[in-house]
PLY file of the C-alpha trace (Angstrom):
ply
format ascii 1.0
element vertex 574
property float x
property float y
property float z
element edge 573
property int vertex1
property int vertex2
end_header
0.00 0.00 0.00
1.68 3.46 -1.14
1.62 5.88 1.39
-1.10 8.47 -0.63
-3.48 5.44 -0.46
-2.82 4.97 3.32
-3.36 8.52 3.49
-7.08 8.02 1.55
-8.16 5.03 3.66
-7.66 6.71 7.23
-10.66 5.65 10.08
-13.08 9.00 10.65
-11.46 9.04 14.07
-8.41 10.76 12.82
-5.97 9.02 14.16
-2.17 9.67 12.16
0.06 6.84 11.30
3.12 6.51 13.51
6.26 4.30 12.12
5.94 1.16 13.36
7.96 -2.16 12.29
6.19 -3.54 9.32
6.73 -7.27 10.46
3.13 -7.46 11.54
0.94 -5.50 9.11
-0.31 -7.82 7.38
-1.89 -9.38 10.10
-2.96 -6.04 11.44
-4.67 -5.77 8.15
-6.77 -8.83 8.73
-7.90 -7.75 11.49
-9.56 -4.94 9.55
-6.64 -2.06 10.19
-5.37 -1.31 6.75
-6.44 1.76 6.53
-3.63 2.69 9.32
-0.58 0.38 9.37
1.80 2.10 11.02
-0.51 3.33 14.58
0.88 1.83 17.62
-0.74 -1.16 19.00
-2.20 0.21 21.97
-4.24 3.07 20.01
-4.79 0.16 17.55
-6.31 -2.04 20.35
-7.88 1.25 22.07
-7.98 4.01 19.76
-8.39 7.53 22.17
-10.90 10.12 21.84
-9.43 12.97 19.69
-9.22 16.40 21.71
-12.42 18.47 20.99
-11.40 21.89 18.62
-11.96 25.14 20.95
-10.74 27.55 17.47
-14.62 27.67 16.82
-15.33 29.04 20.78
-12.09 30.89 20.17
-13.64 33.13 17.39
-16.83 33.71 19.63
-14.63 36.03 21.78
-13.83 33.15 24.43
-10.24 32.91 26.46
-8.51 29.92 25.22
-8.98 28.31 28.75
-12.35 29.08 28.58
-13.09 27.88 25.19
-11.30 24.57 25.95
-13.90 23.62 28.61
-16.72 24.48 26.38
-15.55 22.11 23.55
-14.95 19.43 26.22
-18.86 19.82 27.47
-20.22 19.31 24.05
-19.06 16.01 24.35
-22.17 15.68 26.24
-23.81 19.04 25.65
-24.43 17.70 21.80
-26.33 14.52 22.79
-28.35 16.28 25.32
-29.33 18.83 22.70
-30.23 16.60 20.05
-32.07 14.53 22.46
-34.08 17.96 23.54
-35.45 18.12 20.01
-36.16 14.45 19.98
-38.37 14.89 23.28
-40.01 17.89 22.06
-40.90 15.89 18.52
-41.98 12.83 20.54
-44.13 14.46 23.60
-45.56 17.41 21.65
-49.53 16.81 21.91
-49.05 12.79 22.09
-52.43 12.07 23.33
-53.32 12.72 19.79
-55.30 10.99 18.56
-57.58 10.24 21.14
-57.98 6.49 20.67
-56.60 3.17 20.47
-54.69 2.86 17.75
-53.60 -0.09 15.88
-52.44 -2.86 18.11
-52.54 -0.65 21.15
-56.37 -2.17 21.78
-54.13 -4.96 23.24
-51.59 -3.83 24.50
-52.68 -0.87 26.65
-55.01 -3.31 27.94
-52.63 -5.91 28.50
-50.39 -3.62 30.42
-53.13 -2.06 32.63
-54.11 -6.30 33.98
-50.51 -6.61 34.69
-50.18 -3.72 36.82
-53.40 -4.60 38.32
-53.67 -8.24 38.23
-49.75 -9.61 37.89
-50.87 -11.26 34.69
-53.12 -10.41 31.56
-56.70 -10.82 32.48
-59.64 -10.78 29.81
-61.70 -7.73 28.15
-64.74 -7.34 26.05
-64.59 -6.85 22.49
-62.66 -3.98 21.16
-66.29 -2.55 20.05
-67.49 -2.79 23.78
-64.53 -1.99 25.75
-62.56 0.79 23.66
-65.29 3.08 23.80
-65.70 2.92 27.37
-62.12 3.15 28.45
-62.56 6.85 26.30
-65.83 7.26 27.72
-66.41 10.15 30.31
-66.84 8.83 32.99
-64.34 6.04 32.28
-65.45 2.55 32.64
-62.84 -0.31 32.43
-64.38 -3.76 31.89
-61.40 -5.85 32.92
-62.08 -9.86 33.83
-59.48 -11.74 36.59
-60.29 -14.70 34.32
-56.48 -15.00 32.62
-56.52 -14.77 28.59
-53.87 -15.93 26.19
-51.44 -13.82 25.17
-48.75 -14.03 22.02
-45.77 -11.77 23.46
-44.37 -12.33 27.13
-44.98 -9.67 29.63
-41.46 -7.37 29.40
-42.88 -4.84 26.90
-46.67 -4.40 28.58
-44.66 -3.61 32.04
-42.84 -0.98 30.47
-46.14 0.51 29.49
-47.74 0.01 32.45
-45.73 2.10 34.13
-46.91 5.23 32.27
-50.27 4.09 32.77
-49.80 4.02 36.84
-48.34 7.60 36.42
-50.99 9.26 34.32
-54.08 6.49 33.65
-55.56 4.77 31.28
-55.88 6.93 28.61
-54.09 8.29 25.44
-50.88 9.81 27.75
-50.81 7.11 29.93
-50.22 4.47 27.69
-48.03 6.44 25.45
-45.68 7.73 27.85
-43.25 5.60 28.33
-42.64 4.51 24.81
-42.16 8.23 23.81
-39.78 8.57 26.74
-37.76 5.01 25.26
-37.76 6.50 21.80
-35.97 9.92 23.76
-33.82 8.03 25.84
-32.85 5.79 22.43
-31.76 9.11 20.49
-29.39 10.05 23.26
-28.05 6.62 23.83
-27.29 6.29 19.48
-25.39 9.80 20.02
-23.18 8.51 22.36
-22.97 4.92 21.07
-22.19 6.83 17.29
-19.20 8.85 19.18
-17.76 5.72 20.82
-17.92 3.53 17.57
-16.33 6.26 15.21
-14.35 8.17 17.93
-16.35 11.00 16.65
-18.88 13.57 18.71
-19.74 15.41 15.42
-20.99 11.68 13.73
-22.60 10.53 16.89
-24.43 13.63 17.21
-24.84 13.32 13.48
-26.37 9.65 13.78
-28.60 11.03 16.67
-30.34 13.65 15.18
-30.93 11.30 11.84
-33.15 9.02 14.05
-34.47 11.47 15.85
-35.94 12.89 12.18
-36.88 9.10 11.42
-40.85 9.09 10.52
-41.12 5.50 11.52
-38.82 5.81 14.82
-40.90 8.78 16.04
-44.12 7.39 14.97
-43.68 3.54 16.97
-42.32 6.13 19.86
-45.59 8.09 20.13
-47.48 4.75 19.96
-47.70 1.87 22.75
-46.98 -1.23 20.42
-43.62 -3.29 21.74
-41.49 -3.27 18.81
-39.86 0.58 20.05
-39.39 -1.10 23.71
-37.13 -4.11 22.08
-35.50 -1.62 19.82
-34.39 0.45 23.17
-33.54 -2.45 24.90
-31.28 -4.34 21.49
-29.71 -0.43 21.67
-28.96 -0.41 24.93
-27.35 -3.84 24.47
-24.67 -2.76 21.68
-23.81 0.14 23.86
-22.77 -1.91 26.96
-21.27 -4.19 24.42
-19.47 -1.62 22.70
-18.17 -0.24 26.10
-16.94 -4.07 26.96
-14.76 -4.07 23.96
-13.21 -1.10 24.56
-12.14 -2.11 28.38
-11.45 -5.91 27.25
-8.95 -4.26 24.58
-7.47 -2.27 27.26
-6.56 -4.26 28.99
-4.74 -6.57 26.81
-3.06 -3.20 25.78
-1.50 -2.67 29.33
-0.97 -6.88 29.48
1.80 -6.37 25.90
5.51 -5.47 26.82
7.06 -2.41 26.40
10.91 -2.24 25.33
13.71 -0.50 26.76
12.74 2.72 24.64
8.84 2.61 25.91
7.24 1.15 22.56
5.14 -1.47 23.14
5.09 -4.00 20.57
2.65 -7.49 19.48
3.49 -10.25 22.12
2.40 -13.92 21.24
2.48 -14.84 24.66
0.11 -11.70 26.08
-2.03 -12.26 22.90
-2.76 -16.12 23.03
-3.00 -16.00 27.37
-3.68 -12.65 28.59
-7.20 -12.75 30.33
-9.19 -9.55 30.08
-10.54 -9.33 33.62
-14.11 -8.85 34.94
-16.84 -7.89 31.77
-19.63 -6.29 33.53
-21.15 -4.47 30.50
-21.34 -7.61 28.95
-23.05 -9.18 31.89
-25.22 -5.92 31.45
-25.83 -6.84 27.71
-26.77 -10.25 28.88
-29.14 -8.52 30.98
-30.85 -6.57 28.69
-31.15 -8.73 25.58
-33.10 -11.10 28.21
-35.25 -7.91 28.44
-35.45 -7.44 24.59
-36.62 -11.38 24.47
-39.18 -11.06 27.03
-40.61 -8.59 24.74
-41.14 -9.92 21.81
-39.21 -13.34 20.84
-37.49 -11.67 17.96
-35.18 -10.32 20.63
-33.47 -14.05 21.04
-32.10 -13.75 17.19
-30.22 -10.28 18.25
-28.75 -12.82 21.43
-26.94 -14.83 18.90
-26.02 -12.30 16.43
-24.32 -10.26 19.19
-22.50 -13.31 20.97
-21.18 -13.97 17.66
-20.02 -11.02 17.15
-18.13 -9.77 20.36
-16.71 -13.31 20.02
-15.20 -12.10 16.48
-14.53 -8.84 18.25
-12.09 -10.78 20.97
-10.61 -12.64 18.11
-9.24 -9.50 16.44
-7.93 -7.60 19.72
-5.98 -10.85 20.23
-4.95 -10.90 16.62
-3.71 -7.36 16.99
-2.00 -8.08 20.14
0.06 -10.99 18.66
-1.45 -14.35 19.35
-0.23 -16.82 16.98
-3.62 -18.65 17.54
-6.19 -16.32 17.93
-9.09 -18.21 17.15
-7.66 -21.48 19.83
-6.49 -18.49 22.02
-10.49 -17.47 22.24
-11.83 -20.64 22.44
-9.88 -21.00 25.40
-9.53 -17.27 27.32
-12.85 -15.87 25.90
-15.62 -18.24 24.95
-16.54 -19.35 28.45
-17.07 -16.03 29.69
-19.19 -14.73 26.63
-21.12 -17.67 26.48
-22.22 -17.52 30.04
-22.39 -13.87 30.79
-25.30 -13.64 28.08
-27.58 -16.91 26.98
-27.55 -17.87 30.23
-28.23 -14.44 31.93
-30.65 -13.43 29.21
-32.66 -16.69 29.74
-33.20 -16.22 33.65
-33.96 -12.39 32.86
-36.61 -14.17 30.60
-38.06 -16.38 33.19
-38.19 -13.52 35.63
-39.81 -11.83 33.31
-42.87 -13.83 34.24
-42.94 -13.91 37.59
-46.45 -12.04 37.78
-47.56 -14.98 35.95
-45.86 -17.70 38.19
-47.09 -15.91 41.62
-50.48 -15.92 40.26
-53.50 -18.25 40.10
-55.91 -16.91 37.45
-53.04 -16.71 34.60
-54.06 -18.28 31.70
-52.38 -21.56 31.83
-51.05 -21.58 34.87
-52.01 -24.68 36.44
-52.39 -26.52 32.98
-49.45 -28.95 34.68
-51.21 -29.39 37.84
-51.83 -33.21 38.29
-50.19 -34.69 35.32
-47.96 -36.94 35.16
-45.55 -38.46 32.59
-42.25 -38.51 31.58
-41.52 -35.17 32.87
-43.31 -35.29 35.77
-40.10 -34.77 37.93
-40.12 -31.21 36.74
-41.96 -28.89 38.86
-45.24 -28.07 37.56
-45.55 -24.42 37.13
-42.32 -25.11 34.56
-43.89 -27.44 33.06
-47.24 -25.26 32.55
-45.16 -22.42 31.51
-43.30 -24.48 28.67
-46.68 -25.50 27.80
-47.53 -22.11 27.41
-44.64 -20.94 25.31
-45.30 -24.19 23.25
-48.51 -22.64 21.99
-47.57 -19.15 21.78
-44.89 -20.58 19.69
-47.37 -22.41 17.62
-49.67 -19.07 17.50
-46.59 -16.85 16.34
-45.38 -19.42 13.16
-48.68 -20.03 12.00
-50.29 -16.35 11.76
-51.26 -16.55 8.40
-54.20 -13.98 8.39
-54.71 -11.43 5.90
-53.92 -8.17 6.74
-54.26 -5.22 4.01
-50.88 -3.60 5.22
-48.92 -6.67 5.84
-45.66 -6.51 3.90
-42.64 -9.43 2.82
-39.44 -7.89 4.69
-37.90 -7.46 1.36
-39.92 -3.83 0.54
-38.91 -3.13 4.08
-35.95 -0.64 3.56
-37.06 0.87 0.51
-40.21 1.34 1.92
-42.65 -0.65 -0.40
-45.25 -0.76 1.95
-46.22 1.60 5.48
-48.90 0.69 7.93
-51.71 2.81 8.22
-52.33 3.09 12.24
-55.24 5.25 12.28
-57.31 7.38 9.19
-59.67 10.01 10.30
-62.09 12.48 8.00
-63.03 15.60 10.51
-66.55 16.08 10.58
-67.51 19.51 8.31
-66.84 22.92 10.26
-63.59 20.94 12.62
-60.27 22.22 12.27
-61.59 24.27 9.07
-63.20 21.32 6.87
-65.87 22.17 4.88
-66.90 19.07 4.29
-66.45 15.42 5.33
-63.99 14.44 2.62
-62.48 17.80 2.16
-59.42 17.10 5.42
-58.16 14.06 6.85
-55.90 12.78 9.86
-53.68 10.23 9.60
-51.09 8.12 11.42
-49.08 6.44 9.05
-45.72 4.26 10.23
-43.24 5.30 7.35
-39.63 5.76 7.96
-38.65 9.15 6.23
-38.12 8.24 2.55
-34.71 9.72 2.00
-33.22 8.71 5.07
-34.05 5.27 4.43
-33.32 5.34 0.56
-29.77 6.95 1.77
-29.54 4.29 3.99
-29.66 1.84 1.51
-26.26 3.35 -0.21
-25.04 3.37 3.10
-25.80 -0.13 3.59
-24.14 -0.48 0.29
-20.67 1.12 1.39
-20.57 -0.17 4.70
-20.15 -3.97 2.97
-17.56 -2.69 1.26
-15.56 -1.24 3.83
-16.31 -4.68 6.01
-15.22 -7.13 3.07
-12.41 -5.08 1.22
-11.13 -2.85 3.97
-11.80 -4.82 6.96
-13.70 -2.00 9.19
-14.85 -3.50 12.50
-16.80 -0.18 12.89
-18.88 -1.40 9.27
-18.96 -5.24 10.60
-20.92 -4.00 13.76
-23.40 -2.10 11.75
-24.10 -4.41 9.57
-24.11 -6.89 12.57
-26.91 -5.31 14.28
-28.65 -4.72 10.94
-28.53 -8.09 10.05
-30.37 -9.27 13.70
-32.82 -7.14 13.50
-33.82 -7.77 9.76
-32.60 -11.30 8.30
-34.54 -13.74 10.78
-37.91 -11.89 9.19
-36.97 -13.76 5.97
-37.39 -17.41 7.85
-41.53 -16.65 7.79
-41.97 -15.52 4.52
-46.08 -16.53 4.79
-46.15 -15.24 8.32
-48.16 -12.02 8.42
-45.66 -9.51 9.18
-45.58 -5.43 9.02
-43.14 -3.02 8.08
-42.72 -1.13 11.58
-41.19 -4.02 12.55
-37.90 -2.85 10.99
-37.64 -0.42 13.73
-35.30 -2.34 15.41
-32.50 -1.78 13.28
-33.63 2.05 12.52
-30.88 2.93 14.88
-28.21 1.44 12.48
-29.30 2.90 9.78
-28.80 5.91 11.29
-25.53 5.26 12.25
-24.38 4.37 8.55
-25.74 6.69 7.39
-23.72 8.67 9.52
-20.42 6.57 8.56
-21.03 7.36 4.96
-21.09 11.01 5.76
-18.20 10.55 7.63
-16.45 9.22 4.60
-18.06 12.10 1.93
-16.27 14.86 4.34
-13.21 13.43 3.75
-10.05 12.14 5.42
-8.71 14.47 7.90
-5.98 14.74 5.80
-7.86 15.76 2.73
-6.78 19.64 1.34
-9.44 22.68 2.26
-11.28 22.18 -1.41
-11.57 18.37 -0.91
-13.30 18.86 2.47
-15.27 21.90 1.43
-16.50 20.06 -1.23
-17.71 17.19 1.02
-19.09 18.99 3.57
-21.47 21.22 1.04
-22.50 17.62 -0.30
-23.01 15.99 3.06
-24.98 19.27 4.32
-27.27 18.89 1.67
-27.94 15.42 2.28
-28.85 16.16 6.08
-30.97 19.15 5.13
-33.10 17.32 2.85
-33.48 14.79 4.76
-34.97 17.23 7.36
-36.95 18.67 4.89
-38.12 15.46 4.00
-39.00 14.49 7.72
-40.53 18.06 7.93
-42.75 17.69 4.85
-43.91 14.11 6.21
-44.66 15.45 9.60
-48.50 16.24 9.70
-49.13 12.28 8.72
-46.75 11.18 10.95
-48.52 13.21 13.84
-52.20 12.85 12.73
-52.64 16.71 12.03
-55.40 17.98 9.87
-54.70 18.27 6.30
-56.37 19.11 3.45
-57.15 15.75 1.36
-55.36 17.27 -1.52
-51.80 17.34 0.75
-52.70 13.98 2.46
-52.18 12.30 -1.92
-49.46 14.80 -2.49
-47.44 13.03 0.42
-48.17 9.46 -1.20
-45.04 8.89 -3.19
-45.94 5.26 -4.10
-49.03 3.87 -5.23
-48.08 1.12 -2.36
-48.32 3.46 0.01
-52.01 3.88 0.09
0 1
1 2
2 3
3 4
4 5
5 6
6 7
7 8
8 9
9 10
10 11
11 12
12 13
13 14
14 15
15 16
16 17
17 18
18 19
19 20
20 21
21 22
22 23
23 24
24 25
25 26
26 27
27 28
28 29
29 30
30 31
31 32
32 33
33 34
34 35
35 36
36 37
37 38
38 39
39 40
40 41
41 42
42 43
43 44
44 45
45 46
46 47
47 48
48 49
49 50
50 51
51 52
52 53
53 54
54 55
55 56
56 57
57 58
58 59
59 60
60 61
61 62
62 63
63 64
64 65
65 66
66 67
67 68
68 69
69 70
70 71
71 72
72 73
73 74
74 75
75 76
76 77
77 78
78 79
79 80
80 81
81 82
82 83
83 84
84 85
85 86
86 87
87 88
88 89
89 90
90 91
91 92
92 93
93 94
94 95
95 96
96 97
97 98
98 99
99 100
100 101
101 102
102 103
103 104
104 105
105 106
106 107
107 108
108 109
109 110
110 111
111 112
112 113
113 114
114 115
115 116
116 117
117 118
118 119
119 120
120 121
121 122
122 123
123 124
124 125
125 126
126 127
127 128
128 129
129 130
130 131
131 132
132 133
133 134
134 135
135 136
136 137
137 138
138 139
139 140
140 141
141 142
142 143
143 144
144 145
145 146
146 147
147 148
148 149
149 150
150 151
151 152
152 153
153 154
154 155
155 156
156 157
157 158
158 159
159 160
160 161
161 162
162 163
163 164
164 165
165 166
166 167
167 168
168 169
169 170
170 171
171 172
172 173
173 174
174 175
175 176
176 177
177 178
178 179
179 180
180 181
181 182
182 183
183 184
184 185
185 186
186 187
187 188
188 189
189 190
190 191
191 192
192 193
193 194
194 195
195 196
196 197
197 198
198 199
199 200
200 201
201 202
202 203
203 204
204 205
205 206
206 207
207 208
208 209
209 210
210 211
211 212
212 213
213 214
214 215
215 216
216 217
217 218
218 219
219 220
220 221
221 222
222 223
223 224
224 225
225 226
226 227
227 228
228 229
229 230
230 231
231 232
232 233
233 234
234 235
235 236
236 237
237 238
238 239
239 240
240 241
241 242
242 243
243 244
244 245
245 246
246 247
247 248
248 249
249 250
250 251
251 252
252 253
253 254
254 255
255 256
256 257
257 258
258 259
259 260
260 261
261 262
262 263
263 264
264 265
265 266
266 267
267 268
268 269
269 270
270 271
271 272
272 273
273 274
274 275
275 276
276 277
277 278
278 279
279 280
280 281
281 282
282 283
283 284
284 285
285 286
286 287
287 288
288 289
289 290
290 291
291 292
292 293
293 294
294 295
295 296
296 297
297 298
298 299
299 300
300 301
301 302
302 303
303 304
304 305
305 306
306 307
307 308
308 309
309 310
310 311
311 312
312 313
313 314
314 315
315 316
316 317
317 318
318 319
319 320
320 321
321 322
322 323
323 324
324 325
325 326
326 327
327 328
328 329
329 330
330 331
331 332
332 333
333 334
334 335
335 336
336 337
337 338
338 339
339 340
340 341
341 342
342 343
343 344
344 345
345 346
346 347
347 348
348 349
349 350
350 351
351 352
352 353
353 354
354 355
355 356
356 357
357 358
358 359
359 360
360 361
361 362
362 363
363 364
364 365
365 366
366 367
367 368
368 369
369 370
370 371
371 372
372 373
373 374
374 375
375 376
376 377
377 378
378 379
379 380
380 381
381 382
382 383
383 384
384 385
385 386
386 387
387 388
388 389
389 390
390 391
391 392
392 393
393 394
394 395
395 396
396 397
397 398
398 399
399 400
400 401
401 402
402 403
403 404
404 405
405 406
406 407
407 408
408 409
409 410
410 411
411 412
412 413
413 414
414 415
415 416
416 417
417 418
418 419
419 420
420 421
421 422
422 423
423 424
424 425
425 426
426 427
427 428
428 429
429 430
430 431
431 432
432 433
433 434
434 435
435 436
436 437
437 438
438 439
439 440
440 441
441 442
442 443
443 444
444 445
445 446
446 447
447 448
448 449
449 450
450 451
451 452
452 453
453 454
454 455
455 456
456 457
457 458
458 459
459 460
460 461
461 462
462 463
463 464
464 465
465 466
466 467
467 468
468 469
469 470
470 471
471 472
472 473
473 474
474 475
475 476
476 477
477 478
478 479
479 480
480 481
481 482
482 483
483 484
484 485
485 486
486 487
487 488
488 489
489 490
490 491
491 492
492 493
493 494
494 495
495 496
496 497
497 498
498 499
499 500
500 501
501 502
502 503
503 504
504 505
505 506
506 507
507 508
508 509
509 510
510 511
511 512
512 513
513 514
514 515
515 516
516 517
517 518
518 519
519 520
520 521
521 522
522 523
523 524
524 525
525 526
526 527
527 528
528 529
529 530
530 531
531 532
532 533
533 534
534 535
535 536
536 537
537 538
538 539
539 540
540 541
541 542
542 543
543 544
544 545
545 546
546 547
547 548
548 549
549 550
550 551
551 552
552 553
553 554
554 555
555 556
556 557
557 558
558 559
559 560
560 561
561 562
562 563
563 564
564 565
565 566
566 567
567 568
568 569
569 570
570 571
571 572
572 573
């Protein structure tokens, strides 16, 4: 590799090549550092934070001492001010509409018999019971008698706690998910600046989702899919944060010469041990979480084992082990293992344990009595794998119609939204002047240009994983892939588009990473970046136009009928 093309393939951190011996690049280079051969090992292992610029504070009139502490804040300042607009986009007026929409006639319910009954007890008919939970006064015709349910309890809890704060009603049931989809925009900002060693692209991949048409709508709605998104988010930070301490650590394991370099060490790479991994306990923790949500959440559990496991191969490939792969399999694969499928399955089980204290849950005692080969187990176990049994059987073989159901391959170019809730104001409301003249809708579509610039992204990131060996791209694509790839297994399940939230936060983030790469190198002359910032600005701003434009459906606002078609790109869409 010349040095000019070293030069062009630098990481977005901006990290400058150091002379190092060139023995080892080439396995450096597997290991998906080509782009850098000659950085020291321990910023290869841990690559630092670059020092925040204080010239722009400077110009503002500020000391240099002054200045300084201002750029270090917006390390944190940034996130918190990108989350500020994503609260204020996600809390603005969300009892609107004033209904159940969509799937929330289940869940809202669902949540409001756990917090009242430990498990989910039985209502009337949608036609009886919806109206009179809106009714004035309210009247909420929940049975003790226990009702099947097809998602375990995690996700309903997390509702139910906005419902004990505020009610049963539009806020109430809303609140919490709008709060996850808040939290989740802060968390991406500082997950984006940890991954590219960047505050500028983690704000960047931030404010992307929180502009995202399907993220904010699934926030400002109580269905589960936003809770395991929050939870699968949460989960690649911690693990993110693991990788980063596990690496240095094996970076102060390596010795140093008589000068003070530190070079690879076969021995340190193929037995160092990497200490304690809380955050990936942590990770175990919350992917059990993201499972006891919705089952899709166990897919993302072996995606991400597999892939910090491939993350501990290459910091001991970096470090020198002759064996990397054996030197995992010995050091590593224990510990990863058993910090999160085992942890993630008791999270599960404990996940129920409304259901297992409780008499009246549906199922519950199905075990009571029996006996049988597995009679030795203890019964409520038994009933409960009965349970899952058949919730199993419900899941694989939904087969119903559904006029918005979508195959996972229109997902990210948007073939086909779900309509959650279409309204015609009555003539005289909100300035109709007659019944078809306005309408309100709540449609669940990702902003089209984000997600058609995320398909590019998608695009560049596998080539930076396969030809230039980027961990940062691997990871993306990583989380993409859990989120998106086990849909493909029930291709005649009924299945829906908003399910894709999940990975919206990775799409963010490469779309982000393909910014990062249109600015330029930090390298690059004053045209070359001037050039790529006017071209990455534009992106950004029309993709906030775009968001903008999309708004009032997103929202349910009244528009005239006229702007409602205008807004329907595709025929599909309708």
């Amino acid at each position: 590799m010349t040095n000019s093309s070293a030069t062009r393939s630098h990481d977005l951190d901006g990290i400058r090549p150091a002379p190092v011996s060139p023995g080892w690049r080439d396995r450096l280079r597997r290991s998906g550092h080509a782009g850098a051969p000659h950085t020291g090992v321990r910023e290869r292992l841990v690559p630092p934070f670059p020092e925040p610029a204080a010239h722009l504070w400077q110009l503002l009139g500020l000391g240099p001492a002054r200045a300084q502490r201002l750029a270090k804040a917006t390390e944190w300042l940034g996130p918190l001010l990108v989350t500020a607009l994503a609260g204020a986009l996600r809390f603005w007026r969300l009892g609107r509409p004033r209904g159940l929409i969509f799937d929330e006639t289940y869940y809202a319910k669902d949540s409001w018999a756990l917090l009242h009954l430990g498990y989910e007890g039985t209502w009337p008919d949608r036609k009886i019971a919806d109206p009179e939970i809106l009714a004035h006064p309210q009247v909420i015709p929940l049975s003790d008698t226990g009702s099947f349910v097809a998602h375990p309890p995690t996700g309903k809890w997390v509702i139910s706690a906005g419902e004990w704060l505020f009610g049963l009603d539009p806020v109430g049931w809303r609140f919490m998910t709008a709060l996850l989809g808040t939290l989740s925009v802060f968390m991406l900002c500082r997950i984006g600046r940890r991954l590219f060693r960047s505050t500028f692209l983690g704000c960047l991949a931030g404010a992307l989702m929180a502009v995202d048409g399907l993220h904010l709508v699934m926030s400002r709605t109580a269905l589960l899919d936003l809770v395991v998104m929050f939870f699968v988010l949460a989960a690649f930070g911690c693990l993110l944060i693991d990788r980063d301490r596990a690496r240095a650590r094996l970076a102060a394991a390596l010795p140093a010469d008589a000068e003070g370099r530190v070079r690879p060490d076969a021995g340190t790479g193929d037995r160092a041990g990497t200490g304690p991994r809380p955050w990936r306990l942590a990770a175990g923790v919350l992917l059990g979480l993201a499972a006891s949500t919705k089952w899709n959440g166990l897919y993302v559990l072996v995606f991400f084992v597999v892939l910090t496991l491939l993350w501990d191969v290459g910091a001991r490939r970096v470090a020198g082990a002759r064996h990397p792969y054996r030197a995992v399999l010995r050091r590593d694969l224990a510990g990863s293992v058993l910090s999160l499928v085992p942890t993630a399955l008791v999270t599960y089980l404990v996940a129920w344990t409304g259901w297992f204290l409780s008499d009246d849950g549906w199922g519950r005692h199905w075990a009571d009595g029996r006996g049988g080969t597995w009679s030795w187990i203890p019964a409520p176990l038994r009933s409960f794998w009965h349970y899952e049994y058949l919730v199993y059987q419900f899941n694989v073989n939904l087969h119903a119609p559904h006029k918005y159901q979508s195959n996972p391959w229109s997902w990210l170019v948007l073939g086909r939204p779900v309509l959650f809730a279409y309204d015609s104001p009555e003539p005289g409301q909100d300035g109709c002047s007659t019944a078809s003249a306005c309408t309100r809708t709540v449609l669940a579509l990702g902003t089209p240009l984000l997600w058609w610039s995320a398909c590019l992204a998608l695009g560049y990131l596998l080539y930076r994983w396969a030809l230039r060996r980027d961990w940062r791209a691997g990871a993306i694509l990583c989380a993409v892939a859990a989120g998106y790839l086990p849909w493909f297994l029930y291709q005649d399940r009924t299945v829906f588009s908003f399910y894709a939230v999940v990975f919206v936060p990775y799409l963010c983030l490469a779309v982000a990473m393909m910014l990062g790469a249109v600015l330029g190198p930090p390298g690059a002359d004053r045209r070359r970046r001037t050039r790529g910032a006017v071209a990455a600005g534009v992106l950004v701003l029309l993709i906030a136009w775009n968001f903008v434009y999309f708004y009032p459906v997103y929202t349910g606002q009244t528009i005239p009928y006229s702007g409602w078609q205008s807004r329907m790109w595709l025929d599909t869409w309708i």
